[in-house]
C-alpha positions, 0 to 999 in steps of 0.5 A: 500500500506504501509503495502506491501512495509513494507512486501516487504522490510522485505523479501528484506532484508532477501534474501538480508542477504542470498544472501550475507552470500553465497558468499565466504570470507576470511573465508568462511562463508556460501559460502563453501555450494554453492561449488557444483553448480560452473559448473551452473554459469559459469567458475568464478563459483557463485562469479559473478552472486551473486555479480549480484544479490547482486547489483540488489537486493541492489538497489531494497532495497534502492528504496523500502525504500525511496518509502516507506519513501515518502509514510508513511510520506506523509500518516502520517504527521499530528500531534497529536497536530493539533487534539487537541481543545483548549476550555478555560472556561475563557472569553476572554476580548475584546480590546475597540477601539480607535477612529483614529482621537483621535490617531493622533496627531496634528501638533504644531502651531508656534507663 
């Protein structure tokens, strides 16, 4: 499932980088090429259906990112050090234990 959100979001970002070197600037940019096709989107031309399609493509950018960031971090947040055995050659010495009675003190006498 990680592996097409990943697909996903690189052809997302692609058609997203198009969809907005095609509208105009102050210089033009790539959008001097859509020139023709201002009568198919209406009287404003392609300027209000691009920035349409620039919103709804740039929400569906930012949802598959953060779907896929809970995804990938919910797949993969083990570590490498949780795999790691830890085996010491050195035997661990054990603590003798004291009695409880020998522990407590006893209370002092008056005379």
């Amino acid at each position: 499932m990680i592996q097409i959100l990943f697909i996903v979001q690189i052809i997302l970002a692609i058609v997203l980088t198009i969809v907005i070197l095609l509208q105009k600037s102050s210089s033009i940019g790539l959008g001097a090429y859509s020139g023709s096709n201002e009568s198919l989107f209406g009287a404003k031309g392609p300027q209000g259906f691009l920035a349409k399609i620039t919103f709804t493509l740039g929400a569906i950018f930012v949802i598959n990112t953060i779907t896929l960031g809970y995804m990938y971090n919910k797949e993969y947040n083990k570590s490498v050090i949780d795999e790691i055995e830890t085996k010491t050659k050195v035997p661990i010495p054990e603590v003798p234990v004291k009695n409880k009675a020998e522990e407590v003190p006893s209370v002092p006498t008056t005379n």
